[in-house]
Backbone as ProteinMPNN parsed JSONL, in Angstrom:
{"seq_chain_A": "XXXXXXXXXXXXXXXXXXXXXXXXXXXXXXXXXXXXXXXXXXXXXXXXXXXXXXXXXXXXXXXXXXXXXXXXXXXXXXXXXXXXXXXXXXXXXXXXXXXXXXXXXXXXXXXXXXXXXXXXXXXXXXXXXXXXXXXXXXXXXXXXXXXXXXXXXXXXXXXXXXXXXXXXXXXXXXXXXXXXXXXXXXXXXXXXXXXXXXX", "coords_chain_A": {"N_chain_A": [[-3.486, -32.175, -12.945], [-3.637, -31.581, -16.553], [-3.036, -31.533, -20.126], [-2.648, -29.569, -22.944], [-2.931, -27.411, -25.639], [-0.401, -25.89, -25.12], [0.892, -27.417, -23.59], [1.324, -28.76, -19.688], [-0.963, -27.839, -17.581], [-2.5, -26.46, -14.312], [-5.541, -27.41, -13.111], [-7.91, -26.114, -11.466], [-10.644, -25.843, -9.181], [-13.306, -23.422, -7.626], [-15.171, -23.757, -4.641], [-17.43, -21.522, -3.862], [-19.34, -19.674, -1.307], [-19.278, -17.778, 0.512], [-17.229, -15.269, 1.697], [-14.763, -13.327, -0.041], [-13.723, -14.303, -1.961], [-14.308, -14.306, -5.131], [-13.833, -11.657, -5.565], [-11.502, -11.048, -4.966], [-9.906, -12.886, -6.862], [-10.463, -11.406, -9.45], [-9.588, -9.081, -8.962], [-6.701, -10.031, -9.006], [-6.388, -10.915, -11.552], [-7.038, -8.898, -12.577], [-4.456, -7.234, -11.751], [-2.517, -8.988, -13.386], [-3.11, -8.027, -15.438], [-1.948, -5.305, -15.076], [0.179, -5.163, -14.526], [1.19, -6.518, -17.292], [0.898, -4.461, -19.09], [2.417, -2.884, -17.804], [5.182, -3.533, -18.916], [6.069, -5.748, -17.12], [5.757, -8.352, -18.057], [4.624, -11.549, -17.615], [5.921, -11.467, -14.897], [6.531, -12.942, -12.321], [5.311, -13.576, -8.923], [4.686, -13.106, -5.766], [3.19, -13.367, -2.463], [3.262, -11.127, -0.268], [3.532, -10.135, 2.572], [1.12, -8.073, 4.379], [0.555, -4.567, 5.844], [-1.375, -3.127, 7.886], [-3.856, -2.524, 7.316], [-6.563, -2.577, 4.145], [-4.535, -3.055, 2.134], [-2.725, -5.183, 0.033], [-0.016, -6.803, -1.187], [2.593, -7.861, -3.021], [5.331, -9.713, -4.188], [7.231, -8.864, -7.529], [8.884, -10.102, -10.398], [10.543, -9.953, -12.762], [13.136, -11.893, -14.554], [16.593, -10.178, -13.755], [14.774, -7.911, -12.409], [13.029, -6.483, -9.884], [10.076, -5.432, -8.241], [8.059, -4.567, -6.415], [4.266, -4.892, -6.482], [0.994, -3.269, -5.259], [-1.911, -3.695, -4.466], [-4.481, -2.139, -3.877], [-8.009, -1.449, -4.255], [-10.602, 0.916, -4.057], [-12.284, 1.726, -0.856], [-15.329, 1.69, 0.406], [-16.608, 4.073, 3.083], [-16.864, 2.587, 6.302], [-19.41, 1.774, 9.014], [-20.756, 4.38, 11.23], [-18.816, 5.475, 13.478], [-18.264, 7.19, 15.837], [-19.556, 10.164, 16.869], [-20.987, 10.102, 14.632], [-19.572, 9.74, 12.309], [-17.429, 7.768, 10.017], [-14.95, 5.933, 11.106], [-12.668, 5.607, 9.437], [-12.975, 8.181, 8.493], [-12.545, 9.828, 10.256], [-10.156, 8.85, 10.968], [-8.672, 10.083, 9.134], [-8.157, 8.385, 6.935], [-6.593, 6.602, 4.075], [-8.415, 6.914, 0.806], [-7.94, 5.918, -1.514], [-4.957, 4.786, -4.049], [-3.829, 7.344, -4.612], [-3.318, 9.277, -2.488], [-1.04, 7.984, -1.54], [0.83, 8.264, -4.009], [1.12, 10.769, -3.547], [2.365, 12.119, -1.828], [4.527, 10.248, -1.721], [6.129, 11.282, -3.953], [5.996, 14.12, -2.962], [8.038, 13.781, -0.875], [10.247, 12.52, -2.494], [10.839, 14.976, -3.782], [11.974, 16.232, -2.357], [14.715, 15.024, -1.075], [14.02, 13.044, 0.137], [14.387, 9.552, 1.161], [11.996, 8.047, -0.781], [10.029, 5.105, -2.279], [10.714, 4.66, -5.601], [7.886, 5.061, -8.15], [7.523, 3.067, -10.443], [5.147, 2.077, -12.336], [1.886, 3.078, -12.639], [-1.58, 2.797, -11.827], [-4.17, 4.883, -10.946], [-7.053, 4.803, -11.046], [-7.735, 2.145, -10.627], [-6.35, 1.454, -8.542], [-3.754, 0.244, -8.504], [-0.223, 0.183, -8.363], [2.874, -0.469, -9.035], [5.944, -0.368, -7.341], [9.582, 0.295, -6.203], [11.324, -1.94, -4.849], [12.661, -1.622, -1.622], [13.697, -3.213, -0.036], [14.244, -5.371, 2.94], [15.078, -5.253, 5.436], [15.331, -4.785, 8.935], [14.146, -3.667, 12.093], [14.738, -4.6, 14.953], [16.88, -6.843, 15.75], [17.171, -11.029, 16.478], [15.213, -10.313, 18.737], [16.26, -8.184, 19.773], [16.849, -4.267, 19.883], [17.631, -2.614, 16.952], [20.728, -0.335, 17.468], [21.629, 1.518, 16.031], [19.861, 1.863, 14.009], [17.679, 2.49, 15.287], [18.59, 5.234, 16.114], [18.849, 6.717, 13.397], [16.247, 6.457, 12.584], [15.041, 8.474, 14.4], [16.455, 10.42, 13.909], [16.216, 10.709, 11.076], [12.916, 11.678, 11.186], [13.286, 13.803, 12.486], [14.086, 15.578, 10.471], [12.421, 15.549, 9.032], [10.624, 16.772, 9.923], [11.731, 19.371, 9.749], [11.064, 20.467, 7.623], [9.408, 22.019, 5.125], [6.445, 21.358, 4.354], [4.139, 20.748, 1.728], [0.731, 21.914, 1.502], [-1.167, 20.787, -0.769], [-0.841, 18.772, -3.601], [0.319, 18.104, -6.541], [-0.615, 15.951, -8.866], [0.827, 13.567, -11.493], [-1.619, 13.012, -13.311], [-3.109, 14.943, -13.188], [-4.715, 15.126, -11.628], [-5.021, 16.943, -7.641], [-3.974, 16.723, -4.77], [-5.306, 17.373, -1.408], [-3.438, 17.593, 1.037], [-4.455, 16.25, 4.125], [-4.774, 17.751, 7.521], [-3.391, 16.432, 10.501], [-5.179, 15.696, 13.234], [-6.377, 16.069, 16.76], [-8.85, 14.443, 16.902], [-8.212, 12.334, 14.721], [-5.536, 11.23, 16.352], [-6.499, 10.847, 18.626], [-8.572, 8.766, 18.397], [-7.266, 6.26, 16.946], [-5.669, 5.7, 18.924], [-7.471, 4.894, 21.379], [-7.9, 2.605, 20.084], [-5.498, 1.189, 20.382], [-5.459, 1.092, 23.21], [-7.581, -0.264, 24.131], [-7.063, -2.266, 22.276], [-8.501, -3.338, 20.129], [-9.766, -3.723, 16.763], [-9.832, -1.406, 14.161], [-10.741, -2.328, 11.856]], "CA_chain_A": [[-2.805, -31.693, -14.136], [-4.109, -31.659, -18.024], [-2.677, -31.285, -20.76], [-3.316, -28.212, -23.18], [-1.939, -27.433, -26.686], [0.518, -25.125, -24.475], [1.677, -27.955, -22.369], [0.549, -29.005, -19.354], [-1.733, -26.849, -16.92], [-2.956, -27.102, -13.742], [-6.993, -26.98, -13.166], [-8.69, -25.395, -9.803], [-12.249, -25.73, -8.81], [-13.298, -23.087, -6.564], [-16.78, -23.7, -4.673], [-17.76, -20.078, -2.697], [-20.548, -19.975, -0.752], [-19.073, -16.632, 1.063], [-15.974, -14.404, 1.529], [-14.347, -12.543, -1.245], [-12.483, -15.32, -3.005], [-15.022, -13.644, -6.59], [-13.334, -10.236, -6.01], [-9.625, -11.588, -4.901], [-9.477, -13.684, -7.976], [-10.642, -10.712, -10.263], [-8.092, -8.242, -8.772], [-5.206, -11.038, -9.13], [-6.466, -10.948, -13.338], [-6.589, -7.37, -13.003], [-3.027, -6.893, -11.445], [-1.634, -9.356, -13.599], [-2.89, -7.103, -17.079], [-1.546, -3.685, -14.751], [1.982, -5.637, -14.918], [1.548, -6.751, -18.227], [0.59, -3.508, -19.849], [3.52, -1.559, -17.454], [5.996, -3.95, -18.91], [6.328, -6.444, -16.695], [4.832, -9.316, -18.951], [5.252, -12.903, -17.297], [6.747, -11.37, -14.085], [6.413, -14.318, -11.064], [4.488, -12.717, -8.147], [4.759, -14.224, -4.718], [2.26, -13.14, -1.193], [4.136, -10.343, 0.718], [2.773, -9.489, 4.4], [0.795, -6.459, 4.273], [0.758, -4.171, 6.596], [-3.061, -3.048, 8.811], [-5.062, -1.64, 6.361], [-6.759, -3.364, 3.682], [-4.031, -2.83, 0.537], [-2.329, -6.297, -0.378], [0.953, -7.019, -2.137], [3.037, -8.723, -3.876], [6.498, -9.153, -5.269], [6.869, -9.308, -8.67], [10.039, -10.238, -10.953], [10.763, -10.208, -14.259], [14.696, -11.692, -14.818], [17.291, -9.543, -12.249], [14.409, -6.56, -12.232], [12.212, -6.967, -9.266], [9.339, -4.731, -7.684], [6.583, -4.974, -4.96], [2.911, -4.47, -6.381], [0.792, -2.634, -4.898], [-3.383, -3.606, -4.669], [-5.412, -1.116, -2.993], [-8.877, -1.028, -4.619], [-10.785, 2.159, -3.543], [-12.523, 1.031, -0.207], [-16.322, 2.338, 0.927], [-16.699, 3.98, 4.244], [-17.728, 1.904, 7.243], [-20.44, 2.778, 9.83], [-20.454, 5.664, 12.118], [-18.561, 4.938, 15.046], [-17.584, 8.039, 16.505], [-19.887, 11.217, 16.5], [-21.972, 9.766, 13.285], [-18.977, 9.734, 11.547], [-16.592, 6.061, 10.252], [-13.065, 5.771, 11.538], [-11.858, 6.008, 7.956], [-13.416, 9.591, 8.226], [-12.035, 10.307, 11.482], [-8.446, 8.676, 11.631], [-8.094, 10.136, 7.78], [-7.466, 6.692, 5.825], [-6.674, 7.082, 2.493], [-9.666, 5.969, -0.147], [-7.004, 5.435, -3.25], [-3.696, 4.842, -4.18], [-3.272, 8.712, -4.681], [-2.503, 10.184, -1.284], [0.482, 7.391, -1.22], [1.808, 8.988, -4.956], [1.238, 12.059, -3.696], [3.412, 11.656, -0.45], [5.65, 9.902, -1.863], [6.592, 12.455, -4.646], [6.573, 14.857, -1.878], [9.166, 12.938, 0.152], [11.619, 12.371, -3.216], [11.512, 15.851, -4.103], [12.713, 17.063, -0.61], [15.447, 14.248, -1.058], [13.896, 11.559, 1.132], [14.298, 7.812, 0.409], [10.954, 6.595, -0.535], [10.108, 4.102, -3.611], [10.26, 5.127, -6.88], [6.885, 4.512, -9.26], [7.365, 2.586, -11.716], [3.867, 2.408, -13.132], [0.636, 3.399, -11.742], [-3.047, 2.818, -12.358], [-4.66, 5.2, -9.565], [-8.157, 4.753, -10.708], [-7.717, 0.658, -10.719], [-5.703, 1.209, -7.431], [-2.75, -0.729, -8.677], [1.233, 0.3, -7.887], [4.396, -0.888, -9.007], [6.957, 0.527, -6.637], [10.672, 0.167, -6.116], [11.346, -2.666, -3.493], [13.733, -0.88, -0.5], [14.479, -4.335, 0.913], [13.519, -6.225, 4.073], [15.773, -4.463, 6.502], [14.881, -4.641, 9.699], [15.282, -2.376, 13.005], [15.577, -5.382, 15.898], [17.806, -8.519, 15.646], [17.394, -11.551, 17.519], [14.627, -9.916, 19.409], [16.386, -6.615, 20.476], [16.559, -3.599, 18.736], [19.443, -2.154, 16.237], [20.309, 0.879, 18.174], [21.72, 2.655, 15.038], [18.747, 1.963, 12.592], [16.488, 3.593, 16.057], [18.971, 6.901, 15.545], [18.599, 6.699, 12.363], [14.971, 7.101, 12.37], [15.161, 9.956, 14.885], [17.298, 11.772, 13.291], [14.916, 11.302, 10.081], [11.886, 12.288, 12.324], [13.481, 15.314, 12.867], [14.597, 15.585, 9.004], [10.936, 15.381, 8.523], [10.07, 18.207, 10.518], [12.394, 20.77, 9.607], [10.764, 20.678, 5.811], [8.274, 22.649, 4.709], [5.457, 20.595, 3.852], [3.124, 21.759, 1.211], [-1.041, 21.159, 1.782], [-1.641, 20.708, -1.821], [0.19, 17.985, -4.122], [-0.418, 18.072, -8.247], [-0.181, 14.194, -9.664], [1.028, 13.382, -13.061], [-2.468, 12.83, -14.382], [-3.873, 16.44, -12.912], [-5.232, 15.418, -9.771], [-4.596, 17.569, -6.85], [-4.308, 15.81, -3.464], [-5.159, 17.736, -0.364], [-3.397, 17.084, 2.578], [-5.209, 16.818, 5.638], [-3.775, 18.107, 9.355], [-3.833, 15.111, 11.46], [-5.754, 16.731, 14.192], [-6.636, 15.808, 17.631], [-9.632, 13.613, 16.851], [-7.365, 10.993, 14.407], [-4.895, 11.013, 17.152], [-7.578, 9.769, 19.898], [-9.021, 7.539, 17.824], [-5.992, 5.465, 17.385], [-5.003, 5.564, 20.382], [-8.431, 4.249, 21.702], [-7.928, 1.331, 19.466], [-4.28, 0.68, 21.072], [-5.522, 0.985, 24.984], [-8.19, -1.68, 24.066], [-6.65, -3.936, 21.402], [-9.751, -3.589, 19.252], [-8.773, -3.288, 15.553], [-10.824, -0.377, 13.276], [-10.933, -2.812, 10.327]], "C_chain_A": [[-3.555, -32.202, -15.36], [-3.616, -31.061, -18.546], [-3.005, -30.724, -21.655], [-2.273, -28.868, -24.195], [-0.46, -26.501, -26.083], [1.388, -26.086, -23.546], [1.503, -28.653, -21.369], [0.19, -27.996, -17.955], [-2.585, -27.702, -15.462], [-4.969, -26.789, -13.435], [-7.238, -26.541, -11.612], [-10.228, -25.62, -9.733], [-12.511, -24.986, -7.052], [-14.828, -22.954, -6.157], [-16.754, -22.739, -3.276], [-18.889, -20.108, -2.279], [-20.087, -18.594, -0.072], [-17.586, -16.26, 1.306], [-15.689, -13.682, 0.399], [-13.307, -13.069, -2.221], [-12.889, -14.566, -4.704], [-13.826, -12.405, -6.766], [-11.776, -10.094, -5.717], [-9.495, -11.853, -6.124], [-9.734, -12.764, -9.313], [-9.508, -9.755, -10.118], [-7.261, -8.969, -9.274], [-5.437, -10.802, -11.165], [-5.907, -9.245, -13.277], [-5.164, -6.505, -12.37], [-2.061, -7.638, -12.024], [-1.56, -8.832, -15.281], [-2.541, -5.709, -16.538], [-0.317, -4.372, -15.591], [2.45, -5.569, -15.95], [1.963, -5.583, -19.277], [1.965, -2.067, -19.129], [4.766, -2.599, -17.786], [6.944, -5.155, -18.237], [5.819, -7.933, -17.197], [5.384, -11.168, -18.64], [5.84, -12.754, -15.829], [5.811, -12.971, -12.871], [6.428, -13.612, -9.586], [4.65, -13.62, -7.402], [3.91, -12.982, -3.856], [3.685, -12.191, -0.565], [3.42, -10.135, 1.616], [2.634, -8.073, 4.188], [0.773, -5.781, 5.578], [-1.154, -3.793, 7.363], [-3.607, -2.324, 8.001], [-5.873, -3.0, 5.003], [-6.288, -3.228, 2.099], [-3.29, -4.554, 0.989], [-1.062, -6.056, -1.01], [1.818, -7.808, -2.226], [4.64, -8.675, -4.22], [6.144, -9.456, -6.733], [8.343, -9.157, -9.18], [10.163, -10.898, -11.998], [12.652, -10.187, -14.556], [15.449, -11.07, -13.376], [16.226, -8.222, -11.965], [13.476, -7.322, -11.043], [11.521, -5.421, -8.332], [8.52, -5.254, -6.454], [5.505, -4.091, -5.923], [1.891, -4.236, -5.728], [-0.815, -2.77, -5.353], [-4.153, -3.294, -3.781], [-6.722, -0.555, -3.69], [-9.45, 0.292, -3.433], [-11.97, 1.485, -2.082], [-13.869, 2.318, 0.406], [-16.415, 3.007, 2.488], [-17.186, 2.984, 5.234], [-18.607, 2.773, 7.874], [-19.439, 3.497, 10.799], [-19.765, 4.58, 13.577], [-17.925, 5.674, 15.954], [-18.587, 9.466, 16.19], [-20.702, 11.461, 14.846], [-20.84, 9.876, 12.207], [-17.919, 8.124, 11.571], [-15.739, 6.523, 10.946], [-12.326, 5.924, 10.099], [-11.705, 7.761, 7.615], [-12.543, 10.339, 8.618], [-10.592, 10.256, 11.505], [-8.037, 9.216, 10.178], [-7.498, 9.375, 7.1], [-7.822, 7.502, 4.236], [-7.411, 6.72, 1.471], [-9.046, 5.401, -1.12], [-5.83, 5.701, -2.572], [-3.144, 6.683, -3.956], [-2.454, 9.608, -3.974], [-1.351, 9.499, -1.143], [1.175, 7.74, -2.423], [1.959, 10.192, -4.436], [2.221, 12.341, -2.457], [4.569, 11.171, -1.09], [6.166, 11.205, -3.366], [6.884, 13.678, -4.382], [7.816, 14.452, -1.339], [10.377, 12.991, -1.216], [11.852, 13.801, -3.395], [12.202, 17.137, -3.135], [14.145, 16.004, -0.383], [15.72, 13.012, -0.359], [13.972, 10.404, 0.191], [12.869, 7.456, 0.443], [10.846, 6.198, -2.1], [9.686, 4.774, -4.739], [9.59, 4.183, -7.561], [6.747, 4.242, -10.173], [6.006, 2.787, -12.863], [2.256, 2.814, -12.094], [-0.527, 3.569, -12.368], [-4.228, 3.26, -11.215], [-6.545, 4.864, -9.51], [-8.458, 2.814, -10.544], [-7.122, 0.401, -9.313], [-4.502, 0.075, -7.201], [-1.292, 0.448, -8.865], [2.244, -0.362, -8.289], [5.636, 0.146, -8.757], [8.347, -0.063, -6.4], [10.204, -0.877, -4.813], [12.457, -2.623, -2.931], [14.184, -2.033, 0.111], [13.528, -4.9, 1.975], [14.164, -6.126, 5.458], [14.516, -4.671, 7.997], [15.303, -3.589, 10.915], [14.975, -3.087, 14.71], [16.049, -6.49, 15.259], [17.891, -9.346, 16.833], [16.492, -10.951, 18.879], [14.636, -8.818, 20.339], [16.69, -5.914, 19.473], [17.864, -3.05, 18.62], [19.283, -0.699, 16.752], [20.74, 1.86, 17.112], [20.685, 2.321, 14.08], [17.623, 2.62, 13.704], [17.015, 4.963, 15.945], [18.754, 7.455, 15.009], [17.301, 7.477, 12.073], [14.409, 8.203, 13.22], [15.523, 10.727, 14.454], [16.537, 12.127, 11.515], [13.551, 11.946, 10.267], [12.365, 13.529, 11.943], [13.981, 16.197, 11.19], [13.29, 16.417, 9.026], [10.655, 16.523, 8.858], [10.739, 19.677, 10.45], [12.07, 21.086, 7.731], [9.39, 21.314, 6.015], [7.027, 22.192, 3.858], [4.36, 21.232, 3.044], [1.439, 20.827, 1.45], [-1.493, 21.163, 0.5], [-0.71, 20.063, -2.809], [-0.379, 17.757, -5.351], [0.352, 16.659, -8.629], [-0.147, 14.723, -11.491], [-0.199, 13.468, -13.878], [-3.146, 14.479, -13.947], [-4.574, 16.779, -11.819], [-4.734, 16.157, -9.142], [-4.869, 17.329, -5.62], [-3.861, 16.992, -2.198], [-4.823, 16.907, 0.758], [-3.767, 17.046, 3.65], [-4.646, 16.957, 7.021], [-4.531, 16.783, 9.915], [-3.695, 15.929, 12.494], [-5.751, 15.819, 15.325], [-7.522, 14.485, 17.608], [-8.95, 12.099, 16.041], [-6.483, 10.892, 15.537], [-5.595, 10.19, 18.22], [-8.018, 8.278, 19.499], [-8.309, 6.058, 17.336], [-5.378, 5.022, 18.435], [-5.903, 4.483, 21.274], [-8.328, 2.637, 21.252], [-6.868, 0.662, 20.561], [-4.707, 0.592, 22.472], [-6.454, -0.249, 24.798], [-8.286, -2.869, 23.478], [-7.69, -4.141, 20.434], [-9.024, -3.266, 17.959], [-9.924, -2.42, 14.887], [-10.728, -1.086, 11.896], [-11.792, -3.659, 10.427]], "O_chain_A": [[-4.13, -33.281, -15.22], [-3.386, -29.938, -18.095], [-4.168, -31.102, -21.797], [-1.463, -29.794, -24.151], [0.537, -26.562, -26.802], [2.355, -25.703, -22.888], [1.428, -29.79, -21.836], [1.126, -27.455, -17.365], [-3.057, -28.836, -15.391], [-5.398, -25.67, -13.719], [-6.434, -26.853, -10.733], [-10.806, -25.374, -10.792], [-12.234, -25.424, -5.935], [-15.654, -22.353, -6.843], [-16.317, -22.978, -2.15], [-19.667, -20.703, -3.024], [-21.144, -17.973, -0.192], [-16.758, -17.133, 1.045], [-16.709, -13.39, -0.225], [-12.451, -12.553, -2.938], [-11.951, -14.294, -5.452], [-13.117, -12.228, -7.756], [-11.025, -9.22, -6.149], [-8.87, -10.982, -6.729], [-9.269, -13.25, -10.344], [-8.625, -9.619, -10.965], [-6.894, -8.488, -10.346], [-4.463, -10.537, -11.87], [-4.913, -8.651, -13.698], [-4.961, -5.307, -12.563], [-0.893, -7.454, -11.681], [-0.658, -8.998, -16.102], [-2.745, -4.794, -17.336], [0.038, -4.232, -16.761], [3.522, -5.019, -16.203], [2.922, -5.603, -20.049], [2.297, -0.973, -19.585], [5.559, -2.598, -16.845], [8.083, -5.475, -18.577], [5.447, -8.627, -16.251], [6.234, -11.807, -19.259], [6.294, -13.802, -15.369], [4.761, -13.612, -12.934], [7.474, -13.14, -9.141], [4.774, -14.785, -7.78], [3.872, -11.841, -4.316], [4.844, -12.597, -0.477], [2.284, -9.858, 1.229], [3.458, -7.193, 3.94], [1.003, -6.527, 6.53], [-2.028, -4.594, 7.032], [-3.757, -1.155, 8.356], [-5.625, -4.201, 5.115], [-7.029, -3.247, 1.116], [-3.371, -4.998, 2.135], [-0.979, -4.914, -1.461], [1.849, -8.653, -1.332], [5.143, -7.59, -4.511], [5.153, -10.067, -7.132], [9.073, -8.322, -8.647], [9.973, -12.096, -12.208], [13.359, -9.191, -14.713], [15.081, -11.336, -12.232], [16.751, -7.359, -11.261], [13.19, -8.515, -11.149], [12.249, -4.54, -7.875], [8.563, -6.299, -5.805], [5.699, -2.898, -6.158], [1.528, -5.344, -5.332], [-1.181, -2.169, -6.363], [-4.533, -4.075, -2.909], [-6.767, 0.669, -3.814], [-8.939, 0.562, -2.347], [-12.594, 0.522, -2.527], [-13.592, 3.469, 0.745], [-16.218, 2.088, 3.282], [-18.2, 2.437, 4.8], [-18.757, 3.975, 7.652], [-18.244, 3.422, 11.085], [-20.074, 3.584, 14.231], [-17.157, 5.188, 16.784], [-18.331, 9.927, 15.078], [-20.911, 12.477, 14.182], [-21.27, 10.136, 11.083], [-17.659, 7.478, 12.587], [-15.847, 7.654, 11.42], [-11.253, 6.524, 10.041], [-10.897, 8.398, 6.938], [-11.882, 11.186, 8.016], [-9.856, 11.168, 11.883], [-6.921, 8.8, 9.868], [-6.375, 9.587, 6.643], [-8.583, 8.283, 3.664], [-6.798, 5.766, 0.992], [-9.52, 4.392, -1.641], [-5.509, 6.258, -1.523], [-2.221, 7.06, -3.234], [-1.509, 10.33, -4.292], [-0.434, 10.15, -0.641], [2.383, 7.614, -2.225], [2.951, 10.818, -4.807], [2.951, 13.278, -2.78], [5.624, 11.788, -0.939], [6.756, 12.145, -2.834], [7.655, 14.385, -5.032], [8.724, 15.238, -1.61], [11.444, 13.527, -0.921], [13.024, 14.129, -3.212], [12.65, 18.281, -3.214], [14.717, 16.273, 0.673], [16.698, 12.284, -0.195], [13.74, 10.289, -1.013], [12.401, 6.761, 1.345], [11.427, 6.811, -2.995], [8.606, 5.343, -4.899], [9.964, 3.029, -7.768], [6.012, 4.83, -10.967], [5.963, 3.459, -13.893], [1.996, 2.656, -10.901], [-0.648, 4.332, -13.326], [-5.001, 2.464, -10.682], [-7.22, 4.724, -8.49], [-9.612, 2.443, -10.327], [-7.298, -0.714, -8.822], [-4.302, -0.67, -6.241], [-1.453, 1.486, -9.506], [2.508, -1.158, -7.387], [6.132, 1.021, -9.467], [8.228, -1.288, -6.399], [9.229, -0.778, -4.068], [13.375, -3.322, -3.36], [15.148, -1.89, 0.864], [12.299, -4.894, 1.899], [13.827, -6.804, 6.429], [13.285, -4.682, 7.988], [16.311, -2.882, 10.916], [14.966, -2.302, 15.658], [15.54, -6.975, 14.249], [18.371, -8.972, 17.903], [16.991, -11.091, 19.996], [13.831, -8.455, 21.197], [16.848, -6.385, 18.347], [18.795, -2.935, 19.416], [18.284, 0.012, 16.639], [20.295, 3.005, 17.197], [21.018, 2.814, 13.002], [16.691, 3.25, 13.204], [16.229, 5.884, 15.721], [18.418, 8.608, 15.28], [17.163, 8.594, 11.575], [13.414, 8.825, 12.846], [15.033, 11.855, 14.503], [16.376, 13.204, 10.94], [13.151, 12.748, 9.423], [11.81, 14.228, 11.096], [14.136, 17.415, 11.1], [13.175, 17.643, 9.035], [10.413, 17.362, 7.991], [10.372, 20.746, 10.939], [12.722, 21.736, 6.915], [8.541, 21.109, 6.883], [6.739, 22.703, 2.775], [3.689, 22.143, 3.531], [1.163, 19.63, 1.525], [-2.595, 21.711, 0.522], [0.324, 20.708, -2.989], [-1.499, 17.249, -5.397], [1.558, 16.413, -8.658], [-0.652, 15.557, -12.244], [-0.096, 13.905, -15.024], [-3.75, 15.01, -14.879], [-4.93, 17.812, -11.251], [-3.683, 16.508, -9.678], [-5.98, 17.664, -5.209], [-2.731, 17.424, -1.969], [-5.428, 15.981, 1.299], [-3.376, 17.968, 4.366], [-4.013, 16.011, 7.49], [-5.669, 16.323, 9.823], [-2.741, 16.644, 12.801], [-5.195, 14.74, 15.12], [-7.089, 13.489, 18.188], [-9.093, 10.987, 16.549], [-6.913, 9.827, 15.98], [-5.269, 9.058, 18.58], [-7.887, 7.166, 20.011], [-8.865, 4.962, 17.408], [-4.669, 4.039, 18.648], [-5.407, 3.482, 21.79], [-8.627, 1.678, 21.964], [-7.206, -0.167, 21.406], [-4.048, -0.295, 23.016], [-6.075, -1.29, 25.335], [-8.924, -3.903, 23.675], [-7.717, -5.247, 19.895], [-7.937, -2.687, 17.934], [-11.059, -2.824, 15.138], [-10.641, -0.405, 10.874], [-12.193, -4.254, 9.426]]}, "name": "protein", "num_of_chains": 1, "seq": "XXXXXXXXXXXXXXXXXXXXXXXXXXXXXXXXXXXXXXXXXXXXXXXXXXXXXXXXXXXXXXXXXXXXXXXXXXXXXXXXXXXXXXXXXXXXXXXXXXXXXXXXXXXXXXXXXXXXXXXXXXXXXXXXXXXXXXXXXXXXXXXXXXXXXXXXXXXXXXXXXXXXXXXXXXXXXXXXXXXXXXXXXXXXXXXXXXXXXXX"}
């Protein structure tokens, strides 16, 4: 600890020699001027468990308002590993935030539950989205048999809508949807029979 005309502060010394601690610690600046600049100014950000891909997030809470942020810089292909083509190519991963506004703005205006977007910076790949909770669907290591109905009977929601292949974003983009074909299907699958991970 040292003391500052502000108070007192704590100091860090970080010595890198390799990993991505440079381009973590630049995102973390640059997701904490998205916040600032969408109104969230001071909010208190904690580590949320991401899910298999390589987006990150966060809560964030300013007072009784509270969100989940959302850092998904835009991510380069990997090598060929299937027919000279990546797995990003193949299993259709999403490069930006976009295809997840554009989905999800699909999904509300068909009357599904998914998170409303607070702010969004798609070319920075930053998100502030509604946070749905922490619900789960086993307890105690077996599963809730009405939250598995549940999601059958949304399944089947899902599929009786008329999905459009072309989605217009607020700023003018226009996000094609792609048919998840045969070849993303394998390729997933492949992963799951041998436990290998495509990241």
């Amino acid at each position: 600890m040292r003391q500052t005309d502000a108070g007192e502060a704590r100091v860090a010394t970080f010595y890198v020699n390799e990993g991505d601690w440079a381009e973590r610690l630049s995102r973390s600046f640059a997701l904490r001027r998205f916040l600032d600049e969408a109104g969230w100014q001071g909010a208190s950000r904690r580590f949320l468990q991401g899910d298999a891909s390589a987006r990150r997030y966060e809560t964030a809470r300013v007072g009784e308002r509270h969100a989940i942020a959302m850092n998904a810089p835009a991510r380069p292909d990997g090598p060929p590993v299937r027919d000279g083509k990546p797995y990003s190519r193949i299993a259709r991963l999403a490069e930006d935030v976009r295809p997840f506004v554009a989905i999800d703005k699909a999904l509300r205006e068909r009357g599904f539950a998914a998170p409303e977007i607070y702010a969004a910076d798609c070319g920075a790949g930053f998100l502030l989205i509604e946070d749905l909770g922490r619900g789960a669907v086993v307890a105690d290591g077996a599963p809730i048999g009405e939250r598995y109905q549940a999601a059958a009977a949304l399944l089947a929601d899902l599929h009786a809508c008329d999905w459009p292949r072309e989605v217009t974003l607020e700023d003018g983009c226009v996000h094609h949807v792609p048919a998840y074909d045969r070849d993303a299907l394998m390729i997933e699958a492949s992963f799951i029979s041998t436990g290998m991970s495509p990241m």
